[in-house]
LOLOSE-85598 format. One record per residue (C-alpha): x, y, z; residue in three letters. Coordinates in steps of 0.2 Angstrom, whole numbers, plus 5000, padded with zeros to 4 digits. Example, Ala and Ser with C-alpha at 12.3 -4.5 7.8 and 13.67 -1.06 7.14 Angstrom:
506249785039ALA506849955036SER
***
This chain:
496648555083UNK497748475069UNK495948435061UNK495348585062UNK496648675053UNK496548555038UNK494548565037UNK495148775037UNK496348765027UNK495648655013UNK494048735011UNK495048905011UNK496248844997UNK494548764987UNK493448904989UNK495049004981UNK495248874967UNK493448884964UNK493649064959UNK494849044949UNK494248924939UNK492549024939UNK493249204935UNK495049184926UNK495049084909UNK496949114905UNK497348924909UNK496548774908UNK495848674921UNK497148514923UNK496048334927UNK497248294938UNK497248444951UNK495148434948UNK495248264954UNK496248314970UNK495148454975UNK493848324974UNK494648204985UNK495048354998UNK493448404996UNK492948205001UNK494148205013UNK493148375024UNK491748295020UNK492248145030UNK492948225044UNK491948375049UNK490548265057UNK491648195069UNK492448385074UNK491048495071UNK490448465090UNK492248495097UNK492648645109UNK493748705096UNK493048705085UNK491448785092UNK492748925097UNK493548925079UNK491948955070UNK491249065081UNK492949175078UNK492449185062UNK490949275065UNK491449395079UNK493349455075UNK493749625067UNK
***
């Protein structure tokens, strides 16, 4: 489960940092927190082969689809 969350929670938190990025030009982008999106980004990567075929995550994603 634990796994889950973090594969949800980081691509939540990177699609909202890739928006901003995209749409709001009042800061610059700092290397440093690129550089950790990218390893977070890695680090999914990494991971969701071995979850993708769990029960909960089954359930999880088909949650997405069918709540209100």
């Amino acid at each position: 489960m634990a796994s889950v969350r973090y594969v949800a929670e980081t691509f939540t938190q990177l699609q909202e940092d890739r928006h901003f990025a995209d749409y709001n030009l009042t800061r610059d982008l700092d290397p440093i927190d690129a550089l950790a999106q990218v390893k977070s980004a890695e680090r999914v990567f990494q991971l969701w082969p071995r979850i993708r075929a769990d029960q909960i995550t089954q359930e999880y994603l088909v949650s997405l689809v069918v709540r209100r």
